[in-house]
C-alpha positions in Angstrom: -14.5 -7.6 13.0 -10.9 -7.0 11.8 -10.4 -5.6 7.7 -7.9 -8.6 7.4 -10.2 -11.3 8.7 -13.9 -12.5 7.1 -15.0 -13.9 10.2 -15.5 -13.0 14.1 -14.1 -15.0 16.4 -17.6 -15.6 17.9 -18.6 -17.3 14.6 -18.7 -21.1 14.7 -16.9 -21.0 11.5 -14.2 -19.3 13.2 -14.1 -22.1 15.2 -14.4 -25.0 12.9 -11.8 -23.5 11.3 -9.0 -24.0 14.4 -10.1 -27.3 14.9 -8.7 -28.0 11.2 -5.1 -27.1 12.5 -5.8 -28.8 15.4 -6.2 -32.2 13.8 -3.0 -30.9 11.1 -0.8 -30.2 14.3 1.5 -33.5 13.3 1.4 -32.7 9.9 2.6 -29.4 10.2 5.8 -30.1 12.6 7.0 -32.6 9.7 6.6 -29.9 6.9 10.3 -29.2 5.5 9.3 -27.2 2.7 6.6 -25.0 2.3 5.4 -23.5 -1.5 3.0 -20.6 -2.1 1.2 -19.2 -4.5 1.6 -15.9 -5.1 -1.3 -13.6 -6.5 -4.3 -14.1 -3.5 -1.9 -15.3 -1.2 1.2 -13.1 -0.2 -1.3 -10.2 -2.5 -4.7 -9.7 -2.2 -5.1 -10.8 -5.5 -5.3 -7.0 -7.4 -3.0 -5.4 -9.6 -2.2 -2.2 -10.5 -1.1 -1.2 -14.1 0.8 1.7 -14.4 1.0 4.4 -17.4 4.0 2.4 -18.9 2.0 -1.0 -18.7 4.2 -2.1 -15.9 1.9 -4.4 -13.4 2.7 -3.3 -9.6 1.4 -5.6 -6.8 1.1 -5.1 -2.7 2.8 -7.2 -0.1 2.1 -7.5 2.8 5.4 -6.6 5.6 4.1 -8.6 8.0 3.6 -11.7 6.0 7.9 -10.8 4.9 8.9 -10.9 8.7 7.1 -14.2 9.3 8.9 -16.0 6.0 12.1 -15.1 7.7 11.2 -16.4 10.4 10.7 -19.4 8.6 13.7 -19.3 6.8 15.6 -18.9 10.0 14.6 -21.8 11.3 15.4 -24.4 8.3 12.2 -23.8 6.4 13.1 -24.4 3.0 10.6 -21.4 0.5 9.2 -21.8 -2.5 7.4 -19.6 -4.8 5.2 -21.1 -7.6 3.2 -18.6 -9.6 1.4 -18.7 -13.4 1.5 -14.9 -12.8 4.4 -12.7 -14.6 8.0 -11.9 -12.3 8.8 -8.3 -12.1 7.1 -7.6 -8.7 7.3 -11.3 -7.5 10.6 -11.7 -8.1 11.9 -8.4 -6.7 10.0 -9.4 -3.5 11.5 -12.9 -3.6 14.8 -11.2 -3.8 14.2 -9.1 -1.2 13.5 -12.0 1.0 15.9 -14.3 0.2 13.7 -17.2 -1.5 15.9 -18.6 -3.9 13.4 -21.0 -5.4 10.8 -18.3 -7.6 9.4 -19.7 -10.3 6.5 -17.6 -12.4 4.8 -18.1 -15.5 4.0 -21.4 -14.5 1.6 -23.1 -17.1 1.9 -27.2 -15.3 2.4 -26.6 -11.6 2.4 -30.0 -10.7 5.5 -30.6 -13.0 7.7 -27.6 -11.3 6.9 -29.0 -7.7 7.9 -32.5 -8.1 11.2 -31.2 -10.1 11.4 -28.6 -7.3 10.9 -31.9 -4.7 13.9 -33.9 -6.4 16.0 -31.1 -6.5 16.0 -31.0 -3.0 15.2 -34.3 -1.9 12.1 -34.2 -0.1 9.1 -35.5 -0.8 4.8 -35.5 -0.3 5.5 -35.6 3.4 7.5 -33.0 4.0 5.9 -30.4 1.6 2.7 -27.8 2.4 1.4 -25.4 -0.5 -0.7 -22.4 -0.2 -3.1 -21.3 -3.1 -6.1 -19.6 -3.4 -8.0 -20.5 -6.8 -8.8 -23.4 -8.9 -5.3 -24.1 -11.1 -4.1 -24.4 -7.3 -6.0 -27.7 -6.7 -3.3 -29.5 -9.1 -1.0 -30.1 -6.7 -3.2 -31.7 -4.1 -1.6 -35.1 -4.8 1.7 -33.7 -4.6 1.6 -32.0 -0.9 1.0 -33.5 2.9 -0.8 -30.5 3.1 -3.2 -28.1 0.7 -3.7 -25.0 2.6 -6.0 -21.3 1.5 -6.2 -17.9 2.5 -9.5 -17.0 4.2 -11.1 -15.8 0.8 -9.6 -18.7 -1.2 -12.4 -19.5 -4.2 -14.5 -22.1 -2.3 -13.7 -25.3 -4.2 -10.3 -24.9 -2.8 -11.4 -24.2 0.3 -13.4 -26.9 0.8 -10.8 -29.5 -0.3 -8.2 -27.2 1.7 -6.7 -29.3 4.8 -7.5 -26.7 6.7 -8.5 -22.4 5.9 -6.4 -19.6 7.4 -8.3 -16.8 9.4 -6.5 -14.5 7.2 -7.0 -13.1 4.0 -4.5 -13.0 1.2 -2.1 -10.2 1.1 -3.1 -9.5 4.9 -1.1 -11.3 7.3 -2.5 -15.4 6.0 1.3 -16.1 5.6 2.3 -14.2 8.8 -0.5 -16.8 10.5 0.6 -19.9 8.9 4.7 -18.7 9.8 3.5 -18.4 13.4 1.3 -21.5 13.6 4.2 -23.7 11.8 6.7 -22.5 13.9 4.5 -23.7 16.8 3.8 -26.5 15.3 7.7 -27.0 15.6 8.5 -25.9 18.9 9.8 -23.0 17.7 7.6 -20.0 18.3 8.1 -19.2 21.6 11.5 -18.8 22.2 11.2 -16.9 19.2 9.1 -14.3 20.4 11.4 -14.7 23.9 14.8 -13.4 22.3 12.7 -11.0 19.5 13.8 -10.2 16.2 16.8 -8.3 15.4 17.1 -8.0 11.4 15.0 -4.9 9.5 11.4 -5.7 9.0 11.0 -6.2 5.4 
């Protein structure tokens, strides 16, 4: 069994698990704007503090290439974290996401501002989160979506539960299967990626 997955693929919870994205297919060709989490779900959820109290976090490359794929595509990104910036905004930077927002105490207050800012609603929008201050938003979202190791009430009021853990690759697999979802996957993977890999 793969490091970045917690389940074979000869598991029936493997299974069970697709046929949640099977039945979210629709739902996932209408998303306009996707949000995320960010500690658990583009990290694995550690930090690292270094001698100068400066907190230092992981990302995964991977998970980088398939939000600009998104983002090429018309995705709109979102990043919605009670964590601290430093690190997540330096990433967000990095990849372009102009809508970062950390320190979040009410995260149900900064989506629906986020949602009239730009004009979209319930139907269009899909968050990722892995803990329990992520459930908040559930009436907010067409779709609430979790990382493999996502803390079980979450998962199990999750729409449907990537194969994926945080920090290792879950956003690279919900890029890919949202940009199926849309039609857009394979001629992606037909012409191939020309930008650097962040």
């Amino acid at each position: 069994m793969s490091g970045t997955t917690l389940i074979s693929r000869t598991h029936p919870r493997y299974w069970n698990r697709e046929l949640q994205w099977r039945l979210q297919w629709k739902a996932l060709a209408s998303i306009d704007l996707l949000v995320m989490d960010v500690d658990g779900v583009l990290t694995d959820g550690g930090l690292w503090l270094d001698a100068h109290g400066e907190l230092q976090k992981r990302f995964d490359v991977r998970d980088g290439l398939g939000l600009r794929l998104l983002q090429q595509e018309g995705l709109t990104l979102a990043l919605l974290s009670g964590g601290k910036g430093g690190a997540t905004e330096a990433r967000a930077k990095q990849l372009g996401i102009q809508h970062c927002f950390v320190g979040i105490k009410d995260k149900t207050a900064a989506l629906a501002e986020l949602q009239q800012q730009l004009n979209l609603s319930q139907l269009n929008t899909a968050f990722v989160g892995d803990d329990l201050n992520d459930l908040i938003v559930r009436p907010l979202v067409k779709l609430l979506l979790a990382p493999a190791d996502a803390c079980r009430p979450l998962r199990s009021q999750a729409d449907a539960v990537l194969q994926r853990r945080g920090g290792h690759g879950a956003v690279r697999e919900l890029a890919e299967r949202l940009l199926k979802a849309r039609g857009q996957w394979h001629q992606l993977r037909k012409k191939g990626w020309k930008e650097r890999n962040d």
